[in-house]
C-alpha positions, -999 to +999 in steps of 0.1 A: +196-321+023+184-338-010+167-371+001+190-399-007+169-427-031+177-460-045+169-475-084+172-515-082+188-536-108+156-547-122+136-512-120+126-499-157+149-467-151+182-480-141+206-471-170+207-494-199+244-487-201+253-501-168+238-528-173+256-547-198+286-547-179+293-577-159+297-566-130+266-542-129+256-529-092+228-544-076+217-509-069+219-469-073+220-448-050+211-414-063+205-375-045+195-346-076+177-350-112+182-388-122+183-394-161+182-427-169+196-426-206+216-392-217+242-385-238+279-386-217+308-380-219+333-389-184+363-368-177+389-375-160+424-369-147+450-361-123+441-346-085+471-323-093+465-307-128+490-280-139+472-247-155+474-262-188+452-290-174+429-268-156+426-245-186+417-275-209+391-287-190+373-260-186+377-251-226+365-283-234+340-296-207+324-256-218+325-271-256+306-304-244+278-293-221+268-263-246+265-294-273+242-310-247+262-337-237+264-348-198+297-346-179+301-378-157+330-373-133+343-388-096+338-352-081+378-357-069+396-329-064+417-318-093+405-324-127+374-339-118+360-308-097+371-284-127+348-303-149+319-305-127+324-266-116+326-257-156+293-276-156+272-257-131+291-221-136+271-224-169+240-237-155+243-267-165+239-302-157+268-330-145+269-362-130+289-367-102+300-405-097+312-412-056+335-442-039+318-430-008+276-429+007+257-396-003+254-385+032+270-353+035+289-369+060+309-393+044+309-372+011+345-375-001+362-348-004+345-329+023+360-296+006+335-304-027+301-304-004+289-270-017+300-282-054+281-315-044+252-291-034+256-271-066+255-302-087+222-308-074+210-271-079+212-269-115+197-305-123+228-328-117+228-358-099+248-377-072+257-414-077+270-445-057+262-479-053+274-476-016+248-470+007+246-441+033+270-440+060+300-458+040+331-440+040+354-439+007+382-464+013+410-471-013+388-500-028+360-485-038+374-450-052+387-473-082+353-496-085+337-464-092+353-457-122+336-488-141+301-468-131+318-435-153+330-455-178+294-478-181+276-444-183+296-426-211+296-429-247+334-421-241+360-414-216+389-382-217+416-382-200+434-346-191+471-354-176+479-382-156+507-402-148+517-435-155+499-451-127+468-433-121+432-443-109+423-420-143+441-452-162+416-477-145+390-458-157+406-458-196+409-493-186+374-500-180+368-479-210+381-500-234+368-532-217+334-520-221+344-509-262+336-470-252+358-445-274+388-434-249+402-398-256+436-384-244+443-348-241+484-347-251+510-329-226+547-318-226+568-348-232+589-339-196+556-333-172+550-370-155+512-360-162+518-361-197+526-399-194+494-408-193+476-396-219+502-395-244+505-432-235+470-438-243+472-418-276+504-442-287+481-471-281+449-457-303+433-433-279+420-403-297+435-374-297+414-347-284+424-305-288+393-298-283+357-305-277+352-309-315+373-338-312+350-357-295+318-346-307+335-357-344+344-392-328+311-393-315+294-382-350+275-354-334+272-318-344+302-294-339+307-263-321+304-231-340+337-214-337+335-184-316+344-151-321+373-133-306+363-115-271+359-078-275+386-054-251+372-023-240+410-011-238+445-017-255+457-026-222+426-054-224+438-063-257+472-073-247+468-093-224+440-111-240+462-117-269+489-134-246+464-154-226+453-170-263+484-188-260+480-203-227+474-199-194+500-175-173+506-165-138+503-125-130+542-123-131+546-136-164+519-117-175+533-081-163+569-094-178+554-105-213+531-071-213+554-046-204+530-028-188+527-014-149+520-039-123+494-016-108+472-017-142+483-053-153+465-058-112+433-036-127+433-051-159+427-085-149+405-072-125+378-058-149+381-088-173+376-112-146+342-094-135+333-092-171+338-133-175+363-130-202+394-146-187+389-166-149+419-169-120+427-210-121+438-200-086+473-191-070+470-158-097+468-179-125+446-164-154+432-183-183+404-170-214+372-177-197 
């Protein structure tokens, strides 16, 4: 295991951004790459997301870490895991903020240790200002969100409802004047009543991660090009999944086509990284 270390308070590397806050922990504890000062941006969101959800955060936390900006997130399950997985399925590097000690044994959830370990493979980090050997309790899962919202240049929230730990976080946001995004939702999902609340109260509106990187006045994506199919069947489905995310029924129902090749379809475009399975046969554009 990645030895468990501590930055002080007073030590020259312990983020700037933390602390100005007034309630700035006495200590770090850190396991992984530690950067002191780094562009991020925290993301965060329900434990529950719907495909939509899921689908946007991989769209946009993709957009953000190939612009070179950090994702901070509470490693929870749910949103917070599909942000940190974008991050290291690209190689890339994610902070992961905890309410519990680094230890793998109170590491909360225990079902994120290999993403924990994988955070630390590709030059993330692990924080928490609990020491080794504490357990996550129901007090400090929502103290940790001041430490994501101290360390980013701005928070986004993907789906959550109207009383949410992903609102204390906004919260925090705004107490600590960081710009606070909001990805909008169906007007009848309850995880839409978060966000869409946030963006009736000023909270940018965020599509995708353009938005942000605008808000932020840094350098936008290039738009990509279409994905190439090697078949018609390919390009059919690829042309529905532009749309949004679908489960493998709706998919064979919108298509027309065989459930046997619809199976073999997705199949071949999952091994060639152009659409991903959200899980439960749910396929998004990778």
């Amino acid at each position: 295991m990645e030895e468990i270390k501590i930055i002080k308070k007073d030590d020259k590397n312990y983020p700037a951004s933390l602390k100005k806050i007034p309630d700035a922990p006495k200590a770090l504890y850190y396991r992984g790459n530690f950067i002191a000062n780094e562009a991020c941006v925290g993301i965060v969101g329900t434990r529950r997301p719907s495909p939509y959800g899921q689908q946007a955060t991989i769209s946009i936390a993709k957009g953000l870490v190939d612009s070179n900006i950090t994702i901070v997130s509470g490693m929870a399950p749910g949103i917070d895991t599909f942000a940190h997985r974008t991050c290291v399925e690209n190689g890339k590097r994610t902070v992961a903020v905890l309410g519990s000690g680094l230890d793998e044994e109170s590491i909360y959830p225990q079902s994120n240790m290999q993403l924990s370990r994988d955070i630390i493979k590709h030059g993330g980090c692990l924080i928490s200002e609990l020491p080794p050997g504490t357990k996550g309790s129901k007090f400090t899962f929502p103290r940790r969100n001041r430490i994501i919202s101290a360390l980013s240049l701005g928070i986004l929230v993907i789906e959550a409802k109207e009383k949410s730990g992903s609102l204390i976080t906004a919260n925090y946001a705004k107490q600590h004047k960081k710009k606070l995004f909001a990805m909008p939702g169906p007007i009848f999902s309850l995880n839409s009543k978060g966000p869409n609340g946030l963006i009736k109260n000023g909270a940018t509106l965020v599509e995708s991660a353009n938005d942000i990187l605008e808000a932020l006045h840094l350098a936008p994506i290039k738009e990509q090009k279409d994905l190439l199919a090697g078949n018609n069947e390919e390009q059919v489905i690829l042309n529905i999944l532009k749309e949004e995310a679908m489960y493998i029924d709706n998919i064979i129902e919108k298509t027309k086509l065989q459930a046997s090749l619809v199976a073999t379809t997705l199949a071949l475009l999952e091994i060639s990284g152009k659409i991903r399975n959200l899980g439960g046969n749910v396929y998004s554009l990778n």
